[in-house]
Z-matrix of the N, CA and C atoms (Angstrom, degrees):
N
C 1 1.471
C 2 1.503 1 108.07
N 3 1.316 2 106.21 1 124.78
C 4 2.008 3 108.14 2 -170.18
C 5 1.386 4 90.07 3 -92.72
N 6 1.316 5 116.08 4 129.15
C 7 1.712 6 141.27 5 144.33
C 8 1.408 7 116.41 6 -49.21
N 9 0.985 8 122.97 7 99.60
C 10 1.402 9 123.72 8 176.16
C 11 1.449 10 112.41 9 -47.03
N 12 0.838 11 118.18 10 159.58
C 13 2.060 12 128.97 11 168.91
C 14 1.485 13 101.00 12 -72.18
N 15 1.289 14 94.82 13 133.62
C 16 1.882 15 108.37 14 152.38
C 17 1.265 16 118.21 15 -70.22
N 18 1.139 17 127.58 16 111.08
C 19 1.277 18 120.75 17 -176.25
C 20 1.534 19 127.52 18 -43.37
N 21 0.838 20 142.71 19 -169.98
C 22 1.844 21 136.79 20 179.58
C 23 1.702 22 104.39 21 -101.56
N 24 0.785 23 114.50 22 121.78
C 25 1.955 24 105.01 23 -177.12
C 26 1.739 25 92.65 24 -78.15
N 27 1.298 26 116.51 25 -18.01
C 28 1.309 27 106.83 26 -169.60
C 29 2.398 28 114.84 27 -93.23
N 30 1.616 29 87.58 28 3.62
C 31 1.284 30 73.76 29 -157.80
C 32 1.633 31 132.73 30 85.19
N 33 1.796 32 100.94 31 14.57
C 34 1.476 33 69.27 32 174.57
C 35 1.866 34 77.89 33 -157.06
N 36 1.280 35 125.65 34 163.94
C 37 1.543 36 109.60 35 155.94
C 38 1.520 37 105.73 36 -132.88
N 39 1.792 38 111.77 37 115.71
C 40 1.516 39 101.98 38 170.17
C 41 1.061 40 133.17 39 -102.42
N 42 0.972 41 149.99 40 154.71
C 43 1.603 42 167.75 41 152.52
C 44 1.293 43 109.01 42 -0.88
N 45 1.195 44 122.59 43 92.27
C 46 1.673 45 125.84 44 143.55
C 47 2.075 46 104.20 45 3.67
N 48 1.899 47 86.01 46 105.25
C 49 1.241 48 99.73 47 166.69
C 50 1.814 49 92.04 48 91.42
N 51 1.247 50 125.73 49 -22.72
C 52 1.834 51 111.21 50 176.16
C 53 1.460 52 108.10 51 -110.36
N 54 1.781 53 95.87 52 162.44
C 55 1.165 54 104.37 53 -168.06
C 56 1.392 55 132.23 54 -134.43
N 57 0.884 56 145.94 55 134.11
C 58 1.934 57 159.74 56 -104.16
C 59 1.783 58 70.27 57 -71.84
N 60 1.233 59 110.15 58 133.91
C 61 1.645 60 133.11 59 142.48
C 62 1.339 61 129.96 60 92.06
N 63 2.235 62 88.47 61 -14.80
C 64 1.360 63 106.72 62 178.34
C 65 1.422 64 115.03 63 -143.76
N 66 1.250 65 122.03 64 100.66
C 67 1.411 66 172.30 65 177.67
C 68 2.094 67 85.10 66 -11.45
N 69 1.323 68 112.34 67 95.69
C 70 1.921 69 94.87 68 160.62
C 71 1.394 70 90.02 69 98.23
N 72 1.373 71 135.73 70 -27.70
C 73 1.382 72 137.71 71 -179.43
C 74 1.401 73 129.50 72 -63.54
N 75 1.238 74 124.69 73 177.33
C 76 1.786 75 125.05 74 164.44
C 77 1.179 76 117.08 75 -133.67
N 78 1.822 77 112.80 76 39.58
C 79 1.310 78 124.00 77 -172.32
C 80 1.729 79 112.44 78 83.04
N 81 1.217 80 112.22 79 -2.47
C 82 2.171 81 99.70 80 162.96
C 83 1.485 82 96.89 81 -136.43
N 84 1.241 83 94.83 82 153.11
C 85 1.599 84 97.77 83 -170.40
C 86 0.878 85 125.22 84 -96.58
N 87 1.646 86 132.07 85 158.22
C 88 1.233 87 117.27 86 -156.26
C 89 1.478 88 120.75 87 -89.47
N 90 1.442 89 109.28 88 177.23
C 91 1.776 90 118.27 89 -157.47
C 92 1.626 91 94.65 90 -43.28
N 93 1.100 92 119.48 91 140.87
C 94 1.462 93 121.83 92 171.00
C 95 1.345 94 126.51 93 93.32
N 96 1.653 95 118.92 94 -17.56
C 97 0.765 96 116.00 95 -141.72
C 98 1.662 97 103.10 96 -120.70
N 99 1.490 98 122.93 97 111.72
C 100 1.529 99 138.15 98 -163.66
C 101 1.814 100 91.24 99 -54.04
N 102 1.995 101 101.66 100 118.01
C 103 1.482 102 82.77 101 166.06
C 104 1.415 103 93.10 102 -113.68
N 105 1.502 104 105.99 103 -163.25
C 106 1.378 105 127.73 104 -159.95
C 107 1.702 106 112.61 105 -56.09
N 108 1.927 107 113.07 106 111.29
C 109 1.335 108 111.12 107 -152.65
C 110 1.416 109 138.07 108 40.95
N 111 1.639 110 107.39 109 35.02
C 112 1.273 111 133.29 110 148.28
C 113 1.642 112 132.90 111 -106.74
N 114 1.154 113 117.91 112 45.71
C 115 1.346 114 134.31 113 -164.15
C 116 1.806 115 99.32 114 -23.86
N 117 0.953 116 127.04 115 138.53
C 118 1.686 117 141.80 116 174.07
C 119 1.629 118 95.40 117 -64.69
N 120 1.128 119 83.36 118 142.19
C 121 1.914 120 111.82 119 167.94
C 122 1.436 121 108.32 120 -32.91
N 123 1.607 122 144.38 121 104.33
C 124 0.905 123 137.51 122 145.85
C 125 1.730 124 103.88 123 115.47
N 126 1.557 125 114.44 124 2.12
C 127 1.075 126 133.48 125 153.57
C 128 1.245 127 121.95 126 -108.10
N 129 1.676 128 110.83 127 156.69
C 130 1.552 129 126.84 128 -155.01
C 131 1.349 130 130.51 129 38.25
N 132 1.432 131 114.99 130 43.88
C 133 1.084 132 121.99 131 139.78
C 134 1.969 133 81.64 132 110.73
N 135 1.177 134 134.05 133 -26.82
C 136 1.590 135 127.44 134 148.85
C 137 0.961 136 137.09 135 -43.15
N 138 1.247 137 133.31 136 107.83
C 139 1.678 138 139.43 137 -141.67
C 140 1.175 139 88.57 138 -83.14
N 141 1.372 140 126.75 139 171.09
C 142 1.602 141 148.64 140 166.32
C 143 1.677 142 101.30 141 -75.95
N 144 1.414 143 115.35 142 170.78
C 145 1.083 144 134.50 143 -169.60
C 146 1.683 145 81.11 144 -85.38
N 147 1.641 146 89.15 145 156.67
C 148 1.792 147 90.62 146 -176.20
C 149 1.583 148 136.07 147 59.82
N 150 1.400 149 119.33 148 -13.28
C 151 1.104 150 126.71 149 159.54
C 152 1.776 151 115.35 150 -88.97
N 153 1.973 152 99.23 151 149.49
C 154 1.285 153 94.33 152 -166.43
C 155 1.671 154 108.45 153 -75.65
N 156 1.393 155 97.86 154 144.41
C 157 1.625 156 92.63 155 174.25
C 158 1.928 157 140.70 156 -66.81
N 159 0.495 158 132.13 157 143.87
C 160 1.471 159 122.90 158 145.76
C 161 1.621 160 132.24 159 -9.40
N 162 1.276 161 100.31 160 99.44
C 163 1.743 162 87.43 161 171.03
C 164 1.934 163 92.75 162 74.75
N 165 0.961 164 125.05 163 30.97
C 166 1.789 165 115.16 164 164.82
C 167 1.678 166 97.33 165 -160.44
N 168 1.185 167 117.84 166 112.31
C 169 1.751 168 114.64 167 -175.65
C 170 1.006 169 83.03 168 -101.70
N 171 1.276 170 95.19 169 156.39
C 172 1.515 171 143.33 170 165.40
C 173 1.416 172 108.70 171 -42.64
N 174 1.023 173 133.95 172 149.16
C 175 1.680 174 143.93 173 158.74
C 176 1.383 175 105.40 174 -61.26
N 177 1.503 176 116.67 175 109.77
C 178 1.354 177 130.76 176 -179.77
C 179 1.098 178 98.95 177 71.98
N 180 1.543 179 156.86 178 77.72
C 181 0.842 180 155.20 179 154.79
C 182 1.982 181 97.67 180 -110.99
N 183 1.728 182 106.09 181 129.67
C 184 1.825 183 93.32 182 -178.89
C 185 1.599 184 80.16 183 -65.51
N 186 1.566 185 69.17 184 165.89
C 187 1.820 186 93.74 185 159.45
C 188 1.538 187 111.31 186 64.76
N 189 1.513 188 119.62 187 6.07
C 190 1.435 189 108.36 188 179.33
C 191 1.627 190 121.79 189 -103.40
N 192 1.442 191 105.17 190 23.11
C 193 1.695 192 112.74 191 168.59
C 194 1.793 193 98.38 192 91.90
N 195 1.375 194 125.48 193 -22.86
C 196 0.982 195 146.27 194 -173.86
C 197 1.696 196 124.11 195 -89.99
N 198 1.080 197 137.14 196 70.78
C 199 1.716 198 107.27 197 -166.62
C 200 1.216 199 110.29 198 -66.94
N 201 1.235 200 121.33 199 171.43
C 202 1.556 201 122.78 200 158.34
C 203 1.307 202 102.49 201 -79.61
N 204 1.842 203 99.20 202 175.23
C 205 1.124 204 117.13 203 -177.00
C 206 1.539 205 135.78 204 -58.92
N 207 1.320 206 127.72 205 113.75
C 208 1.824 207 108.49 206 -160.91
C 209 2.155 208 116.51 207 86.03
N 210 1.512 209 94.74 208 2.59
C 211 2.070 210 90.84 209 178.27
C 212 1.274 211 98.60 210 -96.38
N 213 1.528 212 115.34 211 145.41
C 214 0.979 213 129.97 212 154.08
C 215 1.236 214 120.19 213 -34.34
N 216 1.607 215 111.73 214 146.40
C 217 1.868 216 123.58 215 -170.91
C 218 1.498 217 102.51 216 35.84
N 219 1.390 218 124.95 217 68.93
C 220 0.975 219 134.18 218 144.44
C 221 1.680 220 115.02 219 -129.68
N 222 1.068 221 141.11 220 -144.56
C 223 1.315 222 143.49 221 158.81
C 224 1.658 223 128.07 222 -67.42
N 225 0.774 224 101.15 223 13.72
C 226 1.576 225 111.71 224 -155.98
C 227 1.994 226 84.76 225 -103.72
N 228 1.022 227 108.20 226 130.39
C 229 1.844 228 118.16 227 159.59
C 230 1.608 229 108.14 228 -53.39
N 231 1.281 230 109.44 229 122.38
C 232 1.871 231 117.89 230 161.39
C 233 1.476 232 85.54 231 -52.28
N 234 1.695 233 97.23 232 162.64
C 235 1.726 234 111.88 233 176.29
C 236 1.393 235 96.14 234 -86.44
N 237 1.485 236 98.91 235 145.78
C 238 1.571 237 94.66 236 -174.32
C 239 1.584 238 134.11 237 91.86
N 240 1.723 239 105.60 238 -5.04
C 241 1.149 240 102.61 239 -177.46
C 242 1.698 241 117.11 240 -71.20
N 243 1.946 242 90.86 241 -39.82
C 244 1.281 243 89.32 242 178.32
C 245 1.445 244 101.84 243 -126.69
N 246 1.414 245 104.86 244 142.76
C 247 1.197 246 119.00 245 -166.57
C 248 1.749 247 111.89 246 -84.83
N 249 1.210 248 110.28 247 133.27
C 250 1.536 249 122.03 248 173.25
C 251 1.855 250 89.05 249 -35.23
N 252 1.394 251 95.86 250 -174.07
C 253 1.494 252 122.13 251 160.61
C 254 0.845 253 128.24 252 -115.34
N 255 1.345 254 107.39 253 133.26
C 256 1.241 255 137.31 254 -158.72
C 257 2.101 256 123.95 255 -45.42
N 258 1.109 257 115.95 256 105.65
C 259 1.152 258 114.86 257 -173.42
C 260 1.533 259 131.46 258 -93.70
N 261 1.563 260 134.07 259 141.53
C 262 1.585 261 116.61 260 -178.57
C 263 1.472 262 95.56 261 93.82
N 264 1.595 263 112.45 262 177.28
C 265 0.973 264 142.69 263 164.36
C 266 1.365 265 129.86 264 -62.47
N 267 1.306 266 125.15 265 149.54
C 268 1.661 267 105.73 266 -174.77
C 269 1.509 268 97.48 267 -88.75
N 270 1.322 269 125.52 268 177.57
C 271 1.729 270 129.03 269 -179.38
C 272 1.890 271 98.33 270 -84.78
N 273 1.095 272 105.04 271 155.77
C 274 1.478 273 123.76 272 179.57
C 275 1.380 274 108.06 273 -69.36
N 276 1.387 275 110.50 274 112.54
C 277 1.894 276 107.04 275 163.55
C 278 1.361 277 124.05 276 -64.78
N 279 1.197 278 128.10 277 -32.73
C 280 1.552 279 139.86 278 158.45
C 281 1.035 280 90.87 279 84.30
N 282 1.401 281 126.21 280 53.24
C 283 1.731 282 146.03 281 119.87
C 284 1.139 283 118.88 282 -58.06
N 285 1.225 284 104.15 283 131.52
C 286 1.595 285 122.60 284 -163.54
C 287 1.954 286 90.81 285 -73.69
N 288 1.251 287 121.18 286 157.40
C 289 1.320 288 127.74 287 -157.20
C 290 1.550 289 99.40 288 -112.73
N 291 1.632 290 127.74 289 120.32
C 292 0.962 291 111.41 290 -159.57
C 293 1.501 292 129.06 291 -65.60
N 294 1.235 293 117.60 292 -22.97
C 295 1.963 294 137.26 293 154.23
C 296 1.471 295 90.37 294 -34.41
N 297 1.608 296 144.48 295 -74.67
C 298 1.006 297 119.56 296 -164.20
C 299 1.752 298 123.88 297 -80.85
N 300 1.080 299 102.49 298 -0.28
C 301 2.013 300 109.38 299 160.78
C 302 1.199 301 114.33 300 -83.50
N 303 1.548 302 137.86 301 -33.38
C 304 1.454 303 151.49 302 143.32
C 305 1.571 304 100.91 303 -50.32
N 306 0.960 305 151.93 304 -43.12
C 307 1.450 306 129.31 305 170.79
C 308 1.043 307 128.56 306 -67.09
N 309 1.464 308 118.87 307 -38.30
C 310 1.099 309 120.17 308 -162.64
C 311 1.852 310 109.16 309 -98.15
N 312 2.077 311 108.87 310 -13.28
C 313 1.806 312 110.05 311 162.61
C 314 2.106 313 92.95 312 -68.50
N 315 1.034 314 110.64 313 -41.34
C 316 1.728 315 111.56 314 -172.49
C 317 1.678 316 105.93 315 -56.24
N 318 0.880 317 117.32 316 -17.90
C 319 1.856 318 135.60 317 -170.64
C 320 1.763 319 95.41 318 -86.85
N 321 1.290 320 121.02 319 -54.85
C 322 1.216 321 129.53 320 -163.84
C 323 1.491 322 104.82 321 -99.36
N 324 1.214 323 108.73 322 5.55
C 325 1.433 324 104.53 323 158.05
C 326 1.230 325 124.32 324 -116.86
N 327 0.980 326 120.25 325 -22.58
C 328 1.771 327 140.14 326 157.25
C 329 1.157 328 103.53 327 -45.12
N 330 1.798 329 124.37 328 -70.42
C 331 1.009 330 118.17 329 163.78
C 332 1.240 331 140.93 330 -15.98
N 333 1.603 332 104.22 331 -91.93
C 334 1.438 333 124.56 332 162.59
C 335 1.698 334 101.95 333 -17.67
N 336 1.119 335 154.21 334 -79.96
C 337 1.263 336 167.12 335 -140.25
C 338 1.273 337 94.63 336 -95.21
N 339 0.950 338 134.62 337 -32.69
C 340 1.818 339 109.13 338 163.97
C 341 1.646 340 109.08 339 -89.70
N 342 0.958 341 118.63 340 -29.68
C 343 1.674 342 99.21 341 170.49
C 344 1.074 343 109.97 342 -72.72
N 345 1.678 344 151.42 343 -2.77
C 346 1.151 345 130.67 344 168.58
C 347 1.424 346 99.71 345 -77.78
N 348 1.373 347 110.42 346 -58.58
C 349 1.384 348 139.44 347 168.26
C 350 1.818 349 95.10 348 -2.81
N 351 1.386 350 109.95 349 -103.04
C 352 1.114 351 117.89 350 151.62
C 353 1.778 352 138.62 351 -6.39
N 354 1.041 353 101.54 352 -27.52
C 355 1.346 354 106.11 353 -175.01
C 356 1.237 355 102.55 354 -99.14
N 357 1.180 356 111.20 355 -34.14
C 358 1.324 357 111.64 356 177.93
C 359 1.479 358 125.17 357 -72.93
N 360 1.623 359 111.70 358 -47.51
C 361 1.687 360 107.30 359 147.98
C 362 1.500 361 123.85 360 -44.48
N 363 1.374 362 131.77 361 -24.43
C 364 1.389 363 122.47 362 -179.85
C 365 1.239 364 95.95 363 -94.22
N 366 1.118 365 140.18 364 -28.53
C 367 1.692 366 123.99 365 168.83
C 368 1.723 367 102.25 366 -46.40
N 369 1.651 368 110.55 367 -75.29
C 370 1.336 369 116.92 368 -162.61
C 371 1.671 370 105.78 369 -49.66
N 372 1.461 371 122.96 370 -34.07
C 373 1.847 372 106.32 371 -159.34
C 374 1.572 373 97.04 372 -81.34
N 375 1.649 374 121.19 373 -2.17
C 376 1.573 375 122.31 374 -163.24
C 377 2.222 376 88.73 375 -90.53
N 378 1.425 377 91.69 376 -15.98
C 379 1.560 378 89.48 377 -178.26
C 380 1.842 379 134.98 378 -102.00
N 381 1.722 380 88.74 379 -25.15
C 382 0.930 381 130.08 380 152.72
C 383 1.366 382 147.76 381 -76.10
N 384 1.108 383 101.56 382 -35.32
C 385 1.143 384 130.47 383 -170.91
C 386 1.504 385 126.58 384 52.41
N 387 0.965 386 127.24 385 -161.77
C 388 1.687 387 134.51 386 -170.45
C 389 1.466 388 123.27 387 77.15
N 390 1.189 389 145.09 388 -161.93
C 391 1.423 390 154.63 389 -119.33
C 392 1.795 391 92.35 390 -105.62
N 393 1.153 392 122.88 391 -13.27
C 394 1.924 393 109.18 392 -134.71
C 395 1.876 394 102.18 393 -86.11
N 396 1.753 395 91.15 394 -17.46
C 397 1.342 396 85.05 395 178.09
C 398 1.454 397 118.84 396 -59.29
N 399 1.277 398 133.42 397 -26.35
C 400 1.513 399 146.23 398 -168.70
C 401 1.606 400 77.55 399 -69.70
N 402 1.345 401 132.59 400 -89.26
C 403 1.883 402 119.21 401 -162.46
C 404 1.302 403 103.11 402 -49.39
N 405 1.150 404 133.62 403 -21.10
C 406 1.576 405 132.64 404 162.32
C 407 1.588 406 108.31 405 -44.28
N 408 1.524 407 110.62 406 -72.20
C 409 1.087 408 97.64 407 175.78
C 410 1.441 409 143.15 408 -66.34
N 411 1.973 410 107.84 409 -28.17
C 412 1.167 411 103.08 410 -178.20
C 413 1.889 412 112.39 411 -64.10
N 414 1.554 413 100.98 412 -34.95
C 415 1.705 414 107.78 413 164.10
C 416 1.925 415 108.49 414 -25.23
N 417 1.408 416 90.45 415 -67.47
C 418 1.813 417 96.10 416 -174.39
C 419 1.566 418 112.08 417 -46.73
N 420 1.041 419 112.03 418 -45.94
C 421 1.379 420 117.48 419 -177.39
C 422 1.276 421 119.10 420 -54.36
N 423 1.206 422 111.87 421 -82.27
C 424 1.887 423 120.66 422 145.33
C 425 1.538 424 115.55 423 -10.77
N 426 0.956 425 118.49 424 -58.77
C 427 1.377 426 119.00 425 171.68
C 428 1.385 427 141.15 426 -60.01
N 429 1.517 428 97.30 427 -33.92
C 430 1.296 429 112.69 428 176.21
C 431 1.839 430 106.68 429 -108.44
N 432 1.117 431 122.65 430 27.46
C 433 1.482 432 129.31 431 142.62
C 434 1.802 433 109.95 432 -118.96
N 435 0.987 434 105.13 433 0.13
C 436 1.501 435 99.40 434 170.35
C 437 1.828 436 92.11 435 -82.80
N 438 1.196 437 112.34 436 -63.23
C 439 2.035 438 107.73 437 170.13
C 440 1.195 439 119.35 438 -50.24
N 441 1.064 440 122.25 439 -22.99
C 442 1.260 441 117.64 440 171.55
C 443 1.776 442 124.21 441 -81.20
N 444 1.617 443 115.38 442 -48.37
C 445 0.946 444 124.68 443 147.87
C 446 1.367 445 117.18 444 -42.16
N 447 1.551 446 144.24 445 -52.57
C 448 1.309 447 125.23 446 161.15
C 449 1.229 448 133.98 447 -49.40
N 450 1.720 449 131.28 448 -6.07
C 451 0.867 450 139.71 449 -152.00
C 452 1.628 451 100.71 450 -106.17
N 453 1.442 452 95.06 451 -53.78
C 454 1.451 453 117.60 452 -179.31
C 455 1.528 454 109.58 453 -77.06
N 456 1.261 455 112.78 454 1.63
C 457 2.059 456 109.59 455 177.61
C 458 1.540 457 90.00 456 -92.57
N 459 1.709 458 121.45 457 -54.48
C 460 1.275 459 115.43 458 -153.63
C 461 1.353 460 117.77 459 -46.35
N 462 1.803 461 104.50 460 -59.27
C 463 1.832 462 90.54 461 172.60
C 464 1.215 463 106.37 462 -66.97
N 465 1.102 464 153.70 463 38.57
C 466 1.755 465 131.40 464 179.55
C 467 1.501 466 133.41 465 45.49
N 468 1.169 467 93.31 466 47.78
C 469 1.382 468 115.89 467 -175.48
C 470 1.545 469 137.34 468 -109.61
N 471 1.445 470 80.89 469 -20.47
C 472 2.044 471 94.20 470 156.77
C 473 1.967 472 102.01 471 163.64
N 474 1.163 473 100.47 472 135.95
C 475 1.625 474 105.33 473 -171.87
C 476 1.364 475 112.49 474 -119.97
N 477 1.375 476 124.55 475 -7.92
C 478 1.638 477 136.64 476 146.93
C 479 1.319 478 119.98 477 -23.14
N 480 1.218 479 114.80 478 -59.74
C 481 1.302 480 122.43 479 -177.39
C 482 1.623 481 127.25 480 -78.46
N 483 0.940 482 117.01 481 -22.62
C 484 1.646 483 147.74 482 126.83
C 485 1.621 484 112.71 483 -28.77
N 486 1.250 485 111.70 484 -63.17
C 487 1.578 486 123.09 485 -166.81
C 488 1.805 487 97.04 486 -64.50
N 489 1.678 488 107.55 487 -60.44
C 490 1.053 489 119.36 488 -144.61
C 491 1.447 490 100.81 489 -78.31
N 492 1.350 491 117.87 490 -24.51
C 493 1.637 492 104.14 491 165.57
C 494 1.696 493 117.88 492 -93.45
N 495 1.679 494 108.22 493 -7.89
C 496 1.922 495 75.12 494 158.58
C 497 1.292 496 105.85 495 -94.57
N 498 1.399 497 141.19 496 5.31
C 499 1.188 498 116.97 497 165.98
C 500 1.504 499 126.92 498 -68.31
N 501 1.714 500 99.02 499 -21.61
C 502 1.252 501 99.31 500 -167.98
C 503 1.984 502 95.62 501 -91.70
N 504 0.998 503 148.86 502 -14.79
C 505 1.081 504 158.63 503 103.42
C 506 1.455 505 122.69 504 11.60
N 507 1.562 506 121.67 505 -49.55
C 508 1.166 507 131.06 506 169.60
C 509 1.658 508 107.12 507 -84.30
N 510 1.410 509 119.10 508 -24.69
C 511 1.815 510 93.43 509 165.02
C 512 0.714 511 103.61 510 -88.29
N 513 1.515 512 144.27 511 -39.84
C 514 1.468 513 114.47 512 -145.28
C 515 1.288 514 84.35 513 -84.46
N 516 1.252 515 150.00 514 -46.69
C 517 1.647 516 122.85 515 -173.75
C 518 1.671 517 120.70 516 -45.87
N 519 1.525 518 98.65 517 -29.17
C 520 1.458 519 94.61 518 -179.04
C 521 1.182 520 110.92 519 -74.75
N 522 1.005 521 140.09 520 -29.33
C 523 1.340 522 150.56 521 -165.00
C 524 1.964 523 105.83 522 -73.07
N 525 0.955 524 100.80 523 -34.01
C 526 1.817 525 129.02 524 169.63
C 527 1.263 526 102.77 525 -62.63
N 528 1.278 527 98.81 526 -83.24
C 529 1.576 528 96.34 527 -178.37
C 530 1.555 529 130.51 528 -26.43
N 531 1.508 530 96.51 529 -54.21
C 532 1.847 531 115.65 530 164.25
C 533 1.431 532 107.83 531 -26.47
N 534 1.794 533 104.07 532 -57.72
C 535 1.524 534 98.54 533 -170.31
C 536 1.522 535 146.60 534 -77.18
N 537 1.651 536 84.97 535 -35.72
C 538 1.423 537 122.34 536 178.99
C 539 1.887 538 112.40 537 -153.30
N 540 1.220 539 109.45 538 103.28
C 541 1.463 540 112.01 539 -171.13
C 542 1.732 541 95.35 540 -87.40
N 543 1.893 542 92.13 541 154.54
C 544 1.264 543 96.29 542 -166.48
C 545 1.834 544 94.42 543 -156.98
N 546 1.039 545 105.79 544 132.06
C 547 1.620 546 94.59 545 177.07
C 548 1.253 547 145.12 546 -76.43
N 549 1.375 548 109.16 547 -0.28
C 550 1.451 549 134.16 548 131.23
C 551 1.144 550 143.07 549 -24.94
N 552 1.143 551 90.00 550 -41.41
C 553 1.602 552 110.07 551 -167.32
C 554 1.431 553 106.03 552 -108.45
N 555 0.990 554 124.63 553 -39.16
C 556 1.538 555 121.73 554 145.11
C 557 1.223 556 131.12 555 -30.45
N 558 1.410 557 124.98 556 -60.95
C 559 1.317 558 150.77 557 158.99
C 560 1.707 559 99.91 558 -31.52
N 561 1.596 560 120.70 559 -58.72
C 562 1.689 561 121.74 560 -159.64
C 563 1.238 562 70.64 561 -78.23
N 564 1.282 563 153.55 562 -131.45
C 565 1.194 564 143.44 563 135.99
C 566 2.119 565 89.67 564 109.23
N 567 1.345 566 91.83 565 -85.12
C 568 1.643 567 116.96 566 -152.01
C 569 1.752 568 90.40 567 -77.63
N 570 1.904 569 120.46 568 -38.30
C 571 1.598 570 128.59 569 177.49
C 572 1.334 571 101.22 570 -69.71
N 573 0.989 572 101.82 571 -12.79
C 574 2.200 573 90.04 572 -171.76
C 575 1.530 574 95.70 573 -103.90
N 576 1.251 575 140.68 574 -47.22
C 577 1.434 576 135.84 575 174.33
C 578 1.668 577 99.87 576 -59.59
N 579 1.381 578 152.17 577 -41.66
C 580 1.368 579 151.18 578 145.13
C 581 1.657 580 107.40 579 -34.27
N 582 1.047 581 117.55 580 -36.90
C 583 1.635 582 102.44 581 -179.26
C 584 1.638 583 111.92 582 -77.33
N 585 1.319 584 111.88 583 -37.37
C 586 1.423 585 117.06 584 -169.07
C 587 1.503 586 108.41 585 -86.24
N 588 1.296 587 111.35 586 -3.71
C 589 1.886 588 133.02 587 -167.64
C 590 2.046 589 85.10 588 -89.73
N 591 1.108 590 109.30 589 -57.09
C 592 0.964 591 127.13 590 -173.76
C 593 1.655 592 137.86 591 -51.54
N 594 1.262 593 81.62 592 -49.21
C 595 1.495 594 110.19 593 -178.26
C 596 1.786 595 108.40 594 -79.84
N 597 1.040 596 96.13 595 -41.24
C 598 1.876 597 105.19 596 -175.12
C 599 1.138 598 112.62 597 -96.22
N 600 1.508 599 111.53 598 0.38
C 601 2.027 600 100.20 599 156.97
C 602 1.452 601 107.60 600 -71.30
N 603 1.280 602 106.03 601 156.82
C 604 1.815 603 150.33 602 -173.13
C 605 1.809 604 91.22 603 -39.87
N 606 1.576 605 102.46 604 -56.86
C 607 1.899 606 106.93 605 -165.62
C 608 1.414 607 94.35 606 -81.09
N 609 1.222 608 137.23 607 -32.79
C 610 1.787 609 126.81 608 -176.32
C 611 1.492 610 102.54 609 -71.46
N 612 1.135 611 119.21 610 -50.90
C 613 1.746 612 128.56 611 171.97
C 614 1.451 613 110.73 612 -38.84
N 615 1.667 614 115.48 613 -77.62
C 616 1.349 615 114.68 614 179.39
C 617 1.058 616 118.48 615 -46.32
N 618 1.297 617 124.01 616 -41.72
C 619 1.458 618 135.28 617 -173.81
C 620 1.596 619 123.17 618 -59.07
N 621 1.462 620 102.89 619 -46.12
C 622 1.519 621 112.67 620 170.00
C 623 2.131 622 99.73 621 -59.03
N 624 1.495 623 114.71 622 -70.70
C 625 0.944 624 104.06 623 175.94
C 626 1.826 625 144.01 624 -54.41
N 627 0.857 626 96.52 625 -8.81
C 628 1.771 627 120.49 626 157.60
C 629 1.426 628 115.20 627 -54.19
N 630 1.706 629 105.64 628 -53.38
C 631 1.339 630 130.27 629 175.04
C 632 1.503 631 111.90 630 -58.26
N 633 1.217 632 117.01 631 -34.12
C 634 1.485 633 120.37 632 -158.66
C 635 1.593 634 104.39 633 90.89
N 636 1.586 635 133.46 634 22.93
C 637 1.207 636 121.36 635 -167.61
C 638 1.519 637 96.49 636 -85.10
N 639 1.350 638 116.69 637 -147.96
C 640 1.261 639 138.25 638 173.86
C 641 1.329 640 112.34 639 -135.22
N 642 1.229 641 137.71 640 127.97
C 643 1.053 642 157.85 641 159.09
C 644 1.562 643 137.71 642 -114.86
N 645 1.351 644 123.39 643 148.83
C 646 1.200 645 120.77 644 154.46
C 647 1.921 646 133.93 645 -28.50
């Protein structure tokens, strides 16, 4: 006895294993295949697999908001922004070196102290009398090229004359000392070996000649 069919409530009857609307199916459609307000791969405006998207460029792509690696107005430093480091010597300011501003206040104080110095021996030999006024004077002399020599170091204009009277400064004190030591004289002594210490280093040397002075 054959069983009649149930009719389809849907209007339709499909095939063992298919499914309402899509042909071979079980109701989802198959790989590839755009279902209902699912536009297919690479339709309605949905790119294909492997194609670049919308709104995301490519790596190095111009024009994609992105530069590549090393383009201009991107992240990359202009040449030149920052400068290597610095190589060599820096250039000379042609500042006087402070050893030769200390020689030449040590000059004007040496001085100063032998012309009193001095004055005061030519008072006593005018009372006393005898020979002393002559080291009286050579004192003055000495003294007043030691000021003078300070005068002529400061602008850089010659330091010879400077040199050559504390050297001569350092014998005749020594020669003093021999006779009658005095702690004074010690003292000019230690300022006059500082002037010639001074004067004949490497930066007092260049320095005068920088000037156009004269030097040793």
């Amino acid at each position: 006895m054959t069983t009649p069919q149930s009719p389809d409530p849907y209007g339709q009857n499909p095939q063992t294993g298919g499914n309402p609307g899509y042909p071979g199916g079980s109701g989802y459609p198959p790989p590839g295949a755009g279902g209902p307000g699912y536009p297919a791969p690479g339709a309605g405006g949905y790119p294909a697999a492997g194609a670049p998207g919308q709104g995301y460029p490519t790596a190095g792509a111009p024009g994609a908001g992105y530069p590549a690696p090393g383009a201009p107005g991107g992240y990359s430093a202009p040449p030149g922004a920052y400068p290597g480091p610095a190589t060599g010597m820096p250039a000379a300011t042609g500042q006087r070196p402070s050893t030769v501003t200390t020689a030449a206040v040590l000059a004007f104080v040496i001085g100063g102290l032998m012309i009193i110095g001095m004055l005061v021996v030519l008072s006593v030999s005018n009372i006393i009398g005898g020979s002393y006024w002559i080291f009286a004077i050579l004192g003055l002399i000495v003294a007043a090229a030691m000021i003078y020599g300070g005068v002529q170091l400061l602008p850089g204009k010659d330091s010879r004359i400077i040199v050559i009277g504390a050297g001569l400064i350092v014998v005749v004190q020594i020669i003093n000392m021999l006779s009658y030591f005095v702690a004074t004289q010690l003292i000019v002594v230690v300022m006059a070996v500082l002037i010639i210490v001074f004067c004949l280093q490497p930066a007092g040397k260049d320095w005068v000649r920088s000037k156009g002075g004269t030097t040793f």
